[in-house]
Backbone bond lengths (Angstrom), bond angles and torsions (degrees), N, CA, C in turn:
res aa  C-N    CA-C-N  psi(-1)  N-CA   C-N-CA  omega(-1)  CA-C   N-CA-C  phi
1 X - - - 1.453 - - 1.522 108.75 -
2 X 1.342 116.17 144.06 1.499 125.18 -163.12 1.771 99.69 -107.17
3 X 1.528 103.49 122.84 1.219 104.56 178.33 2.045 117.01 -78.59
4 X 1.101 116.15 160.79 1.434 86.02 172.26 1.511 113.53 -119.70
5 X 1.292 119.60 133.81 1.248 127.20 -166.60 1.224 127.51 -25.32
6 X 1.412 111.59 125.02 1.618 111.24 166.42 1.581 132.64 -15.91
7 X 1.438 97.20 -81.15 1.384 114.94 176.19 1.810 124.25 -54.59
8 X 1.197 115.45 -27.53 1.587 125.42 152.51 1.130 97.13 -59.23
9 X 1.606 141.15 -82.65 1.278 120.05 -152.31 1.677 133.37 -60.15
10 X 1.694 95.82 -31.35 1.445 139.25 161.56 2.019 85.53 -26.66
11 X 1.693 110.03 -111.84 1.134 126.14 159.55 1.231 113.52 -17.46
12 X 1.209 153.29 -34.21 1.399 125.68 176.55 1.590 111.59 -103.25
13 X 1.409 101.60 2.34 1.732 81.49 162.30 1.172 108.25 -124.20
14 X 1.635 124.12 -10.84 1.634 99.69 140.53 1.547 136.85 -47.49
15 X 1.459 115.20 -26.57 1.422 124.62 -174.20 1.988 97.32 -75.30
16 X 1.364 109.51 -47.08 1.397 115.35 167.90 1.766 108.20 -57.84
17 X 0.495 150.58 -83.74 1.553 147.23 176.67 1.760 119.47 -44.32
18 X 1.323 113.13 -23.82 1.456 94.52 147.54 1.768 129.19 -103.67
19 X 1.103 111.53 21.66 1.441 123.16 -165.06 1.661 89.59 -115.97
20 X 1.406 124.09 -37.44 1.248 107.00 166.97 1.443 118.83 -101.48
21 X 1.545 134.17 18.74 0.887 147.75 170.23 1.417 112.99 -84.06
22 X 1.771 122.82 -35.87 1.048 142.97 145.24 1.336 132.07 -42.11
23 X 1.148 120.07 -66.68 1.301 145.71 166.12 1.699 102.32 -39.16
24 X 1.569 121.69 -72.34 1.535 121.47 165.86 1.636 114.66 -40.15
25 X 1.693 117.51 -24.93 1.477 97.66 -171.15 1.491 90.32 -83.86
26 X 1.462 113.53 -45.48 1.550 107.14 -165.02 1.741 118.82 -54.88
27 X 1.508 119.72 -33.78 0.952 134.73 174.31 1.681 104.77 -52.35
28 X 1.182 123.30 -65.00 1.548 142.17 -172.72 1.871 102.93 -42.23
29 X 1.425 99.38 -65.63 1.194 129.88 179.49 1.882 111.49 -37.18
30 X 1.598 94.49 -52.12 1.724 117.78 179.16 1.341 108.15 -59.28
31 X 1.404 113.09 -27.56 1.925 119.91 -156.63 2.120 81.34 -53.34
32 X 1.254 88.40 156.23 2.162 88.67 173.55 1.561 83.30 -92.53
33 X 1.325 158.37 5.89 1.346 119.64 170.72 1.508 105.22 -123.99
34 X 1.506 117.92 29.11 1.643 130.70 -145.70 1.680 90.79 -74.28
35 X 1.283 139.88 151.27 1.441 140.38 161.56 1.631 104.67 -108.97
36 X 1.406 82.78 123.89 1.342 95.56 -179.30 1.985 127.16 -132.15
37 X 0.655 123.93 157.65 1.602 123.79 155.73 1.435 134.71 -111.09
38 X 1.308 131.96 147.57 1.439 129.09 -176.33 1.179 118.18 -159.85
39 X 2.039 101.11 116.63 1.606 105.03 -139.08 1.947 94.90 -105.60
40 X 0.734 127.89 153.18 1.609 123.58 171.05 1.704 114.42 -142.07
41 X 1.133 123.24 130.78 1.150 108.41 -143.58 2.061 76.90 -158.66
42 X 1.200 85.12 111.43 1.984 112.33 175.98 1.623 106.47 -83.60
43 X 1.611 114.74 123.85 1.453 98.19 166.28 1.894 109.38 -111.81
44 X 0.825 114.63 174.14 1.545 128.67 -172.97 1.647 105.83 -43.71
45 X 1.365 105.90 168.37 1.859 113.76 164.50 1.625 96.28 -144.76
46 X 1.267 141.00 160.38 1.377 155.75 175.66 1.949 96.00 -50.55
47 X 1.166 95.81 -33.53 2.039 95.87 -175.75 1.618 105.31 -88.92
48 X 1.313 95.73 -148.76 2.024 110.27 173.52 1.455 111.27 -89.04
49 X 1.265 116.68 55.00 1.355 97.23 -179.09 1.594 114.33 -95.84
50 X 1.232 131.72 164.35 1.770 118.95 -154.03 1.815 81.75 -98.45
51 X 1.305 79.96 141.97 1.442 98.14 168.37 1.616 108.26 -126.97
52 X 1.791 115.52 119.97 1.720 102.53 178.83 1.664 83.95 -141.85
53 X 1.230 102.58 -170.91 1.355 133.01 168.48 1.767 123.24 -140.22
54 X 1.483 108.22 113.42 1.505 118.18 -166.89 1.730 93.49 -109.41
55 X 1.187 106.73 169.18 1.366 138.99 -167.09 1.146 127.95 -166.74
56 X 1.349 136.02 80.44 1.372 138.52 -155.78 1.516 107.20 -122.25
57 X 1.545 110.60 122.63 1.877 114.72 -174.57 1.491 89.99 -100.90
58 X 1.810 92.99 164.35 1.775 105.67 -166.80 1.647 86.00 -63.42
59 X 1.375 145.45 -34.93 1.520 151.16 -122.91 1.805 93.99 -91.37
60 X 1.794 119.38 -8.88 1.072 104.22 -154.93 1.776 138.73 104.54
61 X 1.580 106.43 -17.43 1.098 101.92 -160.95 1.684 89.20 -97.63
62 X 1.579 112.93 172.45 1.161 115.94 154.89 1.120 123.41 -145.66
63 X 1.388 118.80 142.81 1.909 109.04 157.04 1.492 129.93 -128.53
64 X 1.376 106.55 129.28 1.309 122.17 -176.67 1.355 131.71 -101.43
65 X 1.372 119.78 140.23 1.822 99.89 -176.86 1.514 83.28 -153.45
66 X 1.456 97.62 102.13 1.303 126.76 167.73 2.135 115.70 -58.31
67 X 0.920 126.09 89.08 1.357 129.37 -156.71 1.719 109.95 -81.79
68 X 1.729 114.18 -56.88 1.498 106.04 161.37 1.352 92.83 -165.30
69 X 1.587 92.01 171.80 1.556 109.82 179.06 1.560 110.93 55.67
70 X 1.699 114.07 28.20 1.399 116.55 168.49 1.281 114.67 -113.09
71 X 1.075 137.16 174.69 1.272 154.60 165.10 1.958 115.15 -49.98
72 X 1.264 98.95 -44.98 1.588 104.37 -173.70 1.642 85.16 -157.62
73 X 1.986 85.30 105.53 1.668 106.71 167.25 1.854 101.68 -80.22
74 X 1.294 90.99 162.66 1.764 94.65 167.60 1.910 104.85 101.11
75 X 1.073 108.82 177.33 1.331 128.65 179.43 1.630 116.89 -87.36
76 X 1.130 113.20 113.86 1.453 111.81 172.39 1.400 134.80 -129.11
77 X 1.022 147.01 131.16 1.590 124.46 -165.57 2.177 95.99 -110.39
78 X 1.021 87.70 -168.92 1.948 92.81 -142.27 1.002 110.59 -165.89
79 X 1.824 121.35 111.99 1.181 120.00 -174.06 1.832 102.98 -108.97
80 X 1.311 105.36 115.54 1.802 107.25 179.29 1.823 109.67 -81.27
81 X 1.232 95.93 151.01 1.824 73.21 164.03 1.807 119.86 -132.88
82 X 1.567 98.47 158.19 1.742 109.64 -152.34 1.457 100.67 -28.00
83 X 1.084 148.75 8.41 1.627 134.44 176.73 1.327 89.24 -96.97
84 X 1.513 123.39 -64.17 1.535 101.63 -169.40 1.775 129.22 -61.93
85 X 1.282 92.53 -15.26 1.410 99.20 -179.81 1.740 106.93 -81.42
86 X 1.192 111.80 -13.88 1.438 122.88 -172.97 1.629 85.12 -80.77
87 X 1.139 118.38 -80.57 1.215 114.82 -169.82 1.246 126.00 -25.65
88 X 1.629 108.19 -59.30 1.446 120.75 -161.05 1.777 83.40 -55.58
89 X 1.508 124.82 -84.49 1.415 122.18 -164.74 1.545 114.20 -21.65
90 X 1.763 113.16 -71.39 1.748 105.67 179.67 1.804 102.29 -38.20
91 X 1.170 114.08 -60.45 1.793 99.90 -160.89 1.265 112.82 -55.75
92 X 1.592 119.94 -39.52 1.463 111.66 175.68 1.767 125.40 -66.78
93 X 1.484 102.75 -34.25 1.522 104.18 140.73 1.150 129.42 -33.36
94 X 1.424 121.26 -96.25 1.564 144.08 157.30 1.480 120.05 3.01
95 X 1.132 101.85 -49.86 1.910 127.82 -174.06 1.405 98.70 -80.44
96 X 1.570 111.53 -48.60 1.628 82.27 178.09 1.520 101.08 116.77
97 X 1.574 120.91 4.40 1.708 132.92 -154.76 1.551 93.18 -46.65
98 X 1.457 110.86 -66.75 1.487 117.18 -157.73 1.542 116.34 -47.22
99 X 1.426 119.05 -32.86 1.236 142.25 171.33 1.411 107.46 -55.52
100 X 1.204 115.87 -80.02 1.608 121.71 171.91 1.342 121.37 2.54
101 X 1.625 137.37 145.59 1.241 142.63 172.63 1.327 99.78 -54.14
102 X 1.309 119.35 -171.59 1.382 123.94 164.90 1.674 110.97 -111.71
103 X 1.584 125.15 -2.49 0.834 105.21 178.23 1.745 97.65 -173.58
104 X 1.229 108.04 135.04 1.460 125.01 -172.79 1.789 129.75 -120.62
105 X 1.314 93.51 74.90 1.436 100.27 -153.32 1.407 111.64 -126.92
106 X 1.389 142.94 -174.49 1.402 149.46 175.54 1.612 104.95 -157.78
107 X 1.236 144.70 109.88 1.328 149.94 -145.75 1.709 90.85 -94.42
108 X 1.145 109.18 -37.75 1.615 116.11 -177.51 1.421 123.97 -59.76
109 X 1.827 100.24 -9.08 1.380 97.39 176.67 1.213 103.45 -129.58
110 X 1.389 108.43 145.97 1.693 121.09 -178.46 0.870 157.50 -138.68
111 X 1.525 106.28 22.85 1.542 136.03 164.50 1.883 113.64 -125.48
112 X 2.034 91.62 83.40 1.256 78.21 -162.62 1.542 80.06 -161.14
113 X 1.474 129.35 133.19 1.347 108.90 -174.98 1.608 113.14 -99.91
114 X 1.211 102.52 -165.26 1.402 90.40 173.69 1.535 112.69 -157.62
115 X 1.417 116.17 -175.55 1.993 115.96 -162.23 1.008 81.32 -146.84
116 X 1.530 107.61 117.13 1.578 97.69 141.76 1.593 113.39 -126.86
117 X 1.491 109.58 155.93 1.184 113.64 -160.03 1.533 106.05 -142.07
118 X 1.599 106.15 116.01 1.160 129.90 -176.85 1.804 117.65 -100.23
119 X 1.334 99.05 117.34 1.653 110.41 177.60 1.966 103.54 -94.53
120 X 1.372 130.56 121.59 0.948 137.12 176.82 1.525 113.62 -125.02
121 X 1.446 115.48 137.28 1.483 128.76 -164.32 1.623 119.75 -116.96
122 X 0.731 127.31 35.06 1.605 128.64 -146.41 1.816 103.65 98.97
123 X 1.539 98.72 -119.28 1.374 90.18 173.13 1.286 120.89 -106.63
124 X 1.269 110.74 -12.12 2.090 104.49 165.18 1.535 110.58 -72.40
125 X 1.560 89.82 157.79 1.488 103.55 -169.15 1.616 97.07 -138.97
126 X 1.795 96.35 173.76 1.437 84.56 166.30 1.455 79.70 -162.64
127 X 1.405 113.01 129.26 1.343 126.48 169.17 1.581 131.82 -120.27
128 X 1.266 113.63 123.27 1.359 109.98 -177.70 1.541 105.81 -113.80
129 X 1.333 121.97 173.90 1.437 137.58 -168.37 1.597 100.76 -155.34
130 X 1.507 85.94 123.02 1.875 88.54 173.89 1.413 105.29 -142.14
131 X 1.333 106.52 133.57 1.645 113.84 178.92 1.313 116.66 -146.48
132 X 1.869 132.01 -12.08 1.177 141.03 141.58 1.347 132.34 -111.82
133 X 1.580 147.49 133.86 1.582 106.25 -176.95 1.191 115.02 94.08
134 X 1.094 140.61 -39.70 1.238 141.96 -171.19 1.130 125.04 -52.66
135 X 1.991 99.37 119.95 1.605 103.36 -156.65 1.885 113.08 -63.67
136 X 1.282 122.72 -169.39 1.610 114.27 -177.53 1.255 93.76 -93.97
137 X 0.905 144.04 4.03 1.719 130.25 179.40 1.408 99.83 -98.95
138 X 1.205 128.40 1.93 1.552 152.82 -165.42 1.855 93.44 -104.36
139 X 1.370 83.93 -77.15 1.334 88.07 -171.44 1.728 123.55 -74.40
140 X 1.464 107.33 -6.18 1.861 98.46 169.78 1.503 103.42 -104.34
141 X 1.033 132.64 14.00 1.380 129.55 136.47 1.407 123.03 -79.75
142 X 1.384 127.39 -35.75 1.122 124.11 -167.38 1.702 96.35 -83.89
143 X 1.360 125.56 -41.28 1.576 137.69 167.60 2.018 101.08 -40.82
144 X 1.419 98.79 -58.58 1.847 96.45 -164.96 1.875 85.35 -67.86
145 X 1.020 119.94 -70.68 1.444 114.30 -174.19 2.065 114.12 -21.88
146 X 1.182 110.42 -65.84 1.297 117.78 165.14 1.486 114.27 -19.16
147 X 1.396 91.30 -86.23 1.624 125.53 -160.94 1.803 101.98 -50.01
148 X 1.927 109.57 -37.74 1.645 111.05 162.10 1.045 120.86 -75.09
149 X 0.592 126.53 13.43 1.582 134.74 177.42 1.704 102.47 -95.98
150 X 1.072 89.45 -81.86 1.752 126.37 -172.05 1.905 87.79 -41.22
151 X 0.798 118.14 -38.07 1.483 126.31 -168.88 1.617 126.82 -56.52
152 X 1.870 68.91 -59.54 2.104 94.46 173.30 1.216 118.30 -85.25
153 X 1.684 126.49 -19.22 1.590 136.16 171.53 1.596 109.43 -68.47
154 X 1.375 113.59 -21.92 1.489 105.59 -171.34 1.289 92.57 -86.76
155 X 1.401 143.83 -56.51 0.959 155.75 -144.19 1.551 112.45 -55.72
């Protein structure tokens, strides 16, 4: 009788244990009264590209600390209200976040910034990083994320 290799079985129940490890955050995440956070955090490019760090709780609140090449440097806190927070959740739903790679990159290139944006549920998380490649369910979250931001800083 033929055993079947270690490393196959290895790999397929790691692939089972993070596929339903996923699945529990997205589920959690879905609850309508779920508390959550969702962190996005810009790093540099050789030019002006904005580099900040956001932090947004399911409750509405936010904090921002605009670092350079943004609109509003410095530390700010930020009250959203339940529509935008409605939103942000359906799109990160919608898009497919939990699904997503964890990371979208090319090491060979290096003037190129990057977002990564972490959804956290209690204590699961799910973090992706995109800086080449980056699919559109990548990028119209990272676009609505922006654009809320950009929204409540002018204001």
């Amino acid at each position: 009788m033929k055993r079947p290799p270690i490393l196959f079985i290895s790999v397929v129940l790691f692939t089972i244990s993070c596929n339903s490890s996923y699945r529990s955050l997205k589920k959690n995440f879905a609850k309508k009264d779920s508390e959550f956070t969702v962190e996005v955090n810009t790093t540099p490019c050789f030019g002006t590209c904005p580099v900040y760090n956001l932090e947004i709780f399911s409750q509405g609140k936010a904090h921002y600390e605009g670092i350079r090449y943004t609109d509003v440097e410095g530390e700010v806190e930020i009250s959203l209200p339940p529509s935008d927070i409605d939103s942000l959740k359906q799109l990160i739903l919608e898009n497919g976040f939990f699904k997503l790679d964890s990371i979208y990159d090319d090491p060979y290139i290096s003037d190129l910034p990057s977002t990564t944006i972490t959804v956290s549920v209690g204590e699961e998380k799910k973090k992706v990083k995109g800086r080449i490649n980056k699919p559109k369910e990548f990028v119209a979250i990272e676009t609505f994320l922006a654009s809320l931001i950009k929204r409540h800083l002018s204001q």
